[in-house]
N, C-alpha and C positions, 0 to 999 in steps of 0.2 A: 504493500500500500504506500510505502514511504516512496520507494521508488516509483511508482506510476503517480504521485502526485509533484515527484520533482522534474520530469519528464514533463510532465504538463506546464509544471511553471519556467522549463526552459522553454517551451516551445510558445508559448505567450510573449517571453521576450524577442525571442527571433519573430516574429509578428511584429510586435510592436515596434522593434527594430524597424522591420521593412515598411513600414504606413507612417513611422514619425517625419514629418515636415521637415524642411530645410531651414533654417534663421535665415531671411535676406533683409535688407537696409533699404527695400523699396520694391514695391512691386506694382509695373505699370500695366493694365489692364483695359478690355475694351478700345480699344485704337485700332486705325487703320496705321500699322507701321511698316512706314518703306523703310526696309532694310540698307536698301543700295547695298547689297552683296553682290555677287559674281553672277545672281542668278535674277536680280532685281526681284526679289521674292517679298511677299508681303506675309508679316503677324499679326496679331492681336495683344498679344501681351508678351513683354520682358520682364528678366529681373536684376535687380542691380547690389551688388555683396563690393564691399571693401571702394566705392567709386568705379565700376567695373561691371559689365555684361557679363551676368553666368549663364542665363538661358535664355530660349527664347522660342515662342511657340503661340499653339492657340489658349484661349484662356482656361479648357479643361485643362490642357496639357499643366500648364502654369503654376494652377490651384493645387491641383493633386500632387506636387512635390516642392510648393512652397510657402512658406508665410513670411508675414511681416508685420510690424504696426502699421507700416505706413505704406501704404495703399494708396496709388495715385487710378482713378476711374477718368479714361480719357473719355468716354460717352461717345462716342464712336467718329474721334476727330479726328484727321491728320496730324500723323507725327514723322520726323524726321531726323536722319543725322545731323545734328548744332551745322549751322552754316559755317564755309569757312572759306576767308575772302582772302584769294591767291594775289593779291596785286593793293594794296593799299597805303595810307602816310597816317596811321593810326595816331605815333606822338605829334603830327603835324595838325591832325585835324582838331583833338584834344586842344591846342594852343588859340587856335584861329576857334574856338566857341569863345575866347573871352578877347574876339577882335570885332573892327567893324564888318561886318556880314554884306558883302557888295556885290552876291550873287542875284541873279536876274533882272542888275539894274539897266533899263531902257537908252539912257542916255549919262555921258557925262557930269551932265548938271545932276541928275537922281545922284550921282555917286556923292559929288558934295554934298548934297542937302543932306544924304546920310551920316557925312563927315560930319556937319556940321550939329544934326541930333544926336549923335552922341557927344561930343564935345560940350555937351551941355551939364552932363553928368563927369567928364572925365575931361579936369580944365588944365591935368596935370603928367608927365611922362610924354614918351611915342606913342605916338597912334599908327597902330599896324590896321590893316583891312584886306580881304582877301576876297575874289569873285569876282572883279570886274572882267568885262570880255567885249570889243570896240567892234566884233562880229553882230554884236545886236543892235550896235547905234545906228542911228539913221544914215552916219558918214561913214562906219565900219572904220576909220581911220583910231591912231594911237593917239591917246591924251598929252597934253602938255603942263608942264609942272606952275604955270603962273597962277592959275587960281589959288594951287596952293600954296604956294610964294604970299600970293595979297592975306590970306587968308590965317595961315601959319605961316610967318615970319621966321622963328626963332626954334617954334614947335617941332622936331622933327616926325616926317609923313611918310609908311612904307607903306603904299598901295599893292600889294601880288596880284596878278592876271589869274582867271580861271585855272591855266594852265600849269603854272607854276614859274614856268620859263619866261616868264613879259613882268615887273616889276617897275611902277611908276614911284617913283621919289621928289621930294621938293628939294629947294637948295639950302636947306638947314642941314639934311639927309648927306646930300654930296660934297660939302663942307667939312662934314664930322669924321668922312668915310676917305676924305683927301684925293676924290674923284674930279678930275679936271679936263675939258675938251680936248686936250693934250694924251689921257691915260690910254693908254694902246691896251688891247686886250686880246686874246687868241682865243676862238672858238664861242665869240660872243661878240654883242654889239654894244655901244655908245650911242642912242640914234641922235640927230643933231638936224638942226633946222636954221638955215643962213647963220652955218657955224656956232651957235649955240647950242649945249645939250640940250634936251627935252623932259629930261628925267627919266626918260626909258631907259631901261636896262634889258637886254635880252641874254638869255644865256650863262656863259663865266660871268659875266659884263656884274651878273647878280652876284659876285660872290667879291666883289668890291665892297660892298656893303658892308661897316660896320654897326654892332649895333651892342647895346651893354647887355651885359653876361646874364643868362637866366640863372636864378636859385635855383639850392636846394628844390625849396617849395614849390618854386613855380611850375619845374619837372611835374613832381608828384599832380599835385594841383589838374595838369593838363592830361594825363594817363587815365587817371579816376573817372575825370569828366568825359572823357573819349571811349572811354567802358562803358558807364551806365548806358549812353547809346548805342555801341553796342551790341548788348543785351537785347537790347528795345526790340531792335531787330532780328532778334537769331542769330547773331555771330557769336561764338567760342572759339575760333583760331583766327586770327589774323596775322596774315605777312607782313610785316614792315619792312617795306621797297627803299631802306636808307637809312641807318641808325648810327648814331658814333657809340663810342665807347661810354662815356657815361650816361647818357639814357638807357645803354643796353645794361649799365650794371641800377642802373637803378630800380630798371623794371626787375632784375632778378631779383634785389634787396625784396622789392616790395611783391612780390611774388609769393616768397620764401616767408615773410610776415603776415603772407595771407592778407595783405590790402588787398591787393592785385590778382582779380581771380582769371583773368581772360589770359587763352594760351597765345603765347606771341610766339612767331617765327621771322626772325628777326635778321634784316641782309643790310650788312656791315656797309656804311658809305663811303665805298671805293674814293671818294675824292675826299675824306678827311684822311690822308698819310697814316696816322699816330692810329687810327684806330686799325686799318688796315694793317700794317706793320703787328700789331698785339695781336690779332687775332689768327692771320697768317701761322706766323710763330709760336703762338700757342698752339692752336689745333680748332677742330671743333667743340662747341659745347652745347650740352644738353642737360638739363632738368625737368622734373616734371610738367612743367610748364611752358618751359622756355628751349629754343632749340635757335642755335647761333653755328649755321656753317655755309654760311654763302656771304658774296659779293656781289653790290649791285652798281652798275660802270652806267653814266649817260654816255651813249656815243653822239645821240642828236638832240635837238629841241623836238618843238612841239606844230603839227599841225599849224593851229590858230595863229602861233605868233612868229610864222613862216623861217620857224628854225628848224624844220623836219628836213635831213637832209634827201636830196632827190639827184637821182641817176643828170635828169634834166629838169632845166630853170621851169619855175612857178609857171604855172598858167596865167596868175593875176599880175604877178610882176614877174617878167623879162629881166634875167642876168643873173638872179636869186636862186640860188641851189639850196640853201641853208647852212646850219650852223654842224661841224665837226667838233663836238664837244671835249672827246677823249680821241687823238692820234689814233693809228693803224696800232703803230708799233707799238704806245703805252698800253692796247688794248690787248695784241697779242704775248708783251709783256706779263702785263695780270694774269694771261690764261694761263700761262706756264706756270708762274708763281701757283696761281690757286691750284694749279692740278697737280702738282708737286707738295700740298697741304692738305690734300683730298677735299678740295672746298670746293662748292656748287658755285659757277660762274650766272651772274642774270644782267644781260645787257639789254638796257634801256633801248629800243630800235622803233620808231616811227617812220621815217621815209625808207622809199626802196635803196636809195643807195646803201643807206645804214644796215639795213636787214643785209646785204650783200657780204658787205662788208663782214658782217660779224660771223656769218654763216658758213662763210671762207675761213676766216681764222680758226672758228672751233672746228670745223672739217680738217684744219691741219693738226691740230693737237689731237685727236683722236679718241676712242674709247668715250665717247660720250651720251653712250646708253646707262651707262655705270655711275656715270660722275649727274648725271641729269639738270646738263646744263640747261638753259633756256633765255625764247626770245624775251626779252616784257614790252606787249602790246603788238608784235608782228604784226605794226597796222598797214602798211602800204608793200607790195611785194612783187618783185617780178616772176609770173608764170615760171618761169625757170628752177626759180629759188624757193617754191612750195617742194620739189621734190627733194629739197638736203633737209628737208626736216624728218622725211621720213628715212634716207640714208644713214643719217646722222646718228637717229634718235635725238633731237634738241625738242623740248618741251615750250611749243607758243602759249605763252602767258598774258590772255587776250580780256580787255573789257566792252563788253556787248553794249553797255551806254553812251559807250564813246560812240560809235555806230550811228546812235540815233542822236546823239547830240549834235554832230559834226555835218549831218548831212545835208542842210541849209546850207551849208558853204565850202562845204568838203570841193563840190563840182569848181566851184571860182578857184581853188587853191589846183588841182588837179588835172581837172578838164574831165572828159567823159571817159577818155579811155584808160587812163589810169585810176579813175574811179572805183572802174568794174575790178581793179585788180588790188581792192583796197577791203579791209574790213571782212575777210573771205573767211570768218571762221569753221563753217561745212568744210570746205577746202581743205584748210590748216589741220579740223580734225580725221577727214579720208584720209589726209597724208603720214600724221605721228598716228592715229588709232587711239587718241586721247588729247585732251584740251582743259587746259585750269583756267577756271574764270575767275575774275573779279572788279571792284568797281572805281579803282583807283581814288576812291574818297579821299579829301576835299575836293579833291575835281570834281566826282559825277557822285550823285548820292549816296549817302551810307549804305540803303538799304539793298543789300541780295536780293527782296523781289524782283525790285527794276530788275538787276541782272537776268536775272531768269524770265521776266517775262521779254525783255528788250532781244535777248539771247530768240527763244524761240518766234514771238510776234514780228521782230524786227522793228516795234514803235516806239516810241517814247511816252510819256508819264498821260499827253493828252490823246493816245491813240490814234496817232499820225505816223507817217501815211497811212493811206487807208488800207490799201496792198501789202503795205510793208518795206523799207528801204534795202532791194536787192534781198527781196527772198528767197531766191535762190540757196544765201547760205545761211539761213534758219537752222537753227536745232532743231534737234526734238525735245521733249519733256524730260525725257528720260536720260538725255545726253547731256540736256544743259545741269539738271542735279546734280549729276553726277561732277561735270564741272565746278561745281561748288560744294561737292564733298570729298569719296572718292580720288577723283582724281589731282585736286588739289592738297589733298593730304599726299600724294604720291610725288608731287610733285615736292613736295616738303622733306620728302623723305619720312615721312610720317603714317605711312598708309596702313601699318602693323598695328599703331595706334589710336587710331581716330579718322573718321573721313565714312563712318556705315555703322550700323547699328548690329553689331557680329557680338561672340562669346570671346571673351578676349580684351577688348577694344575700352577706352574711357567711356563711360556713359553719359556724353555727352549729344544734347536733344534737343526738339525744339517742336511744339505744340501751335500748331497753324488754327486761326479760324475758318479756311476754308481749306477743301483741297485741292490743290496748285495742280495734280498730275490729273485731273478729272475737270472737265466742264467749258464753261466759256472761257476762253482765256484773257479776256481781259479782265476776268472776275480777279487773277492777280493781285489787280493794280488794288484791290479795296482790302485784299488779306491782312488780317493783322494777327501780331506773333501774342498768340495766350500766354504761354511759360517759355524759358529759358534753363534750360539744365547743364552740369558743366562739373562731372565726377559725378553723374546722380542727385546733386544740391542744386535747390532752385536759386538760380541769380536773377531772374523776373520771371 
């Protein structure tokens, strides 16, 4: 008797052994979850243990081998792998929220009169502003600094173009910076009007500019406030296309202190020396968060403010090829260097000649399936030069906003036939078999929807054109996500860790109001992001 009642109380435990529940730290239920796996398969419920994907399945499956207190009920919303934006100026935009905001001004006089409202509040320091663009005025011509001469005297005024690359200055500015009609500059311009500056700066021409040293504080200050937005939207990874050395160690500091929850991937600004130099020489670095092993080189300017450099002169202005920012030779320089440090090279390439250019030199250094190098923006390109991307393996790092932004005046900059060999993302991706997107923010909006709807619609924010501009090379739904997850993590070198909704992977997510992969597609354009998750912890 003794024996057949111990017999029975072992075999209850092997029972109860086999039916006891798992402990998870969350368990997400009820959802439409695109996984973006290999197989683009959809679930219903995951679960998340330690900041981390352990399973994943439908929500029998789920229940019957987990629990948790915390039970997240999607109600049968779209969920998503955390957006992750391959191309952006994360600490730049962070800075420019507490500047004056001079995006979608009409006219020069708006740009003042905004000068001047704020100046009402802030009678004291620089007034920076950022957003102008002379593409939308009625004369499309560049501004001249005397308004702000009569205006700010003494005050010094750094106005930035949309672009980045066009910088209007008054002569308090040019004064302080020891910039004179005289200062010669390589790979940039002075522009000058019956031998007087303008205040324009194009190009290097911007790196004249001095200006007083940012804090401590003011660092932090600008990172925080360039997260909370964000969040806003769905991003948890973003690229920073240009970082020195103490923003990159600050974002680790505050990282590591848990201020700073957003994962940065961070590409060292090839034109500050000293940071380039430490990081070379060191190696790569990586932390939970933060991942530092690339380079990012301007070879050209910008479209807009006709420093894109071009095989042949402007359509709109004759003799105008644009701006050679970084030499042949410094560029094939770096490559070596960086592939001798095992560092991911990313050059800056807007015009065709530029893309040529670069595609040439990494084609000579070789082995660059491994190293995964890449274009950023491979906007403009010669028929020729689409097939070294697939030869190569170089990874085109493209933003679909720019697309719709540009294409009011893309045709004047261009003309027609180099138009059509512009903005070819379909192309770009037949040719590598993959494409990272993102939205170059403060340029083109923060948010990844535009990306993705701009990516497959081909419109802009008011649903223009009505066709689409050159749909031909549209995405699909499925291609452009993945652009913004997936294959953006891979392009990171990240792909093991984040970029799809796998066992393995951060559990990092994002809770849509509607779903993006299903319906009218401009219903995009009104999406907004429910929750934000990022190691399983909600960040919005």
């Amino acid at each position: 008797m003794k024996r057949i009642l111990v017999s029975i109380i072992a075999l209850s435990m092997v029972f109860s052994s086999c039916t006891k529940k798992e402990e998870a730290d969350l368990i997400v239920k009820n959802g439409i979850v695109y996984t973006v796996d290999e197989a683009f398969s959809v679930a219903e419920s995951f679960v998340v243990k330690d900041g981390k994907i352990v399973a994943i399945g439908t929500n029998k499956e789920i229940s019957k081998k987990y629990k948790s207190d915390k039970n997240l009920d999607a109600k049968g919303q779209a969920i998503y792998p955390g957006f992750i934006d391959a191309h952006a100026h994360f600490y730049g935009y962070g800075k420019g929220l507490n500047q004056v905001d001079l995006r979608g001004t009409k006219s020069y006089d708006e740009v003042i009169e905004r000068l001047i409202e704020y100046t009402k509040t802030n009678t004291e320091g620089w007034i920076y502003g950022m957003g102008w663009d002379q593409n939308d005025w009625p004369k499309q011509e560049y501004p001249d600094k005397q308004s702000l001469d009569n205006l700010f005297a003494t005050q010094p005024v750094v106005l930035t173009r949309i672009d980045g690359h066009a910088v209007l200055v008054n002569t308090a500015v040019l004064n302080y910076s020891g910039i004179k009609h005289t200062t010669k500059v390589n790979g940039g311009q002075i522009l000058k009007s019956k031998g007087l500056m303008t205040g324009v700066l194009i190009d290097n021409a911007i790196n004249l500019i001095k200006t007083p040293p940012e804090t401590d504080e003011d660092i932090a200050r600008a990172l925080l406030a360039a997260q909370d937005n964000c969040f806003s939207v769905g991003l948890t990874t973003v690229s920073d296309a240009g970082l020195t050395k103490r923003i990159i160690e600050t974002i680790d500091r505050m990282q590591k202190d848990n201020e700073l929850k957003i994962k940065i991937y961070a590409m060292v600004d090839g034109s500050d020396k000293k940071s380039v130099e430490y990081y070379l020489n060191d190696g790569p670095y990586e932390s939970e968060r933060l991942t530092v092993r690339a380079i990012k080189i301007y070879l050209d300017g910008a479209l807009g403010s006709r420093g894109a450099l071009l095989h042949q002169h402007y359509s709109d202005a004759p003799g105008k090829k644009g701006n050679m920012i970084t030499s042949k030779h410094d560029l094939e320089s770096m490559a070596r260097r960086a592939a001798l440090a095992n560092f991911q090279l990313n050059t800056h390439c807007i015009g065709d000649s530029a893309n040529s250019i670069a595609l040439n030199v990494y084609g000579r250094i070789g082995d660059i399936e491994n190293r995964r190098w890449r274009i950023e923006h491979a906007q403009i390109l010669l028929e020729k030069d689409l097939e070294k991307f697939k030869q190569s393996q170089i990874i085109p790092s493209v933003q679909p906003t720019h697309a719709t932004s540009d294409r009011t005046w893309a045709k004047d900059r261009l003309g027609e036939i180099r138009l059509k060999n512009a903005y070819n993302y379909k192309k770009l991706l037949n040719a590598r078999g993959m494409i990272a997107l993102g939205t170059d923010f403060p340029i083109e909006d923060i948010n990844p929807l535009y990306t993705f709807y701009s990516a497959v619609a081909r419109k802009d924010v008011n649903m223009t054109p009505a066709g689409g501009f050159q749909p031909e090379d549209a995405l699909t739904r499925e291609e452009a996500l993945r652009g913004m997850t997936i294959w953006a993590a891979y392009a990171n070198f990240e792909e093991s860790k984040k970029g799809s909704i796998e066992v393995g992977k951060a559990a990092d997510f994002v809770i849509l109001s509607n779903d993006i992969m299903q319906g009218d597609i401009n219903a995009v354009l009104k999406t907004k992001v429910k929750n934000t998750y990022i190691n399983g912890q909600k960040v919005y």
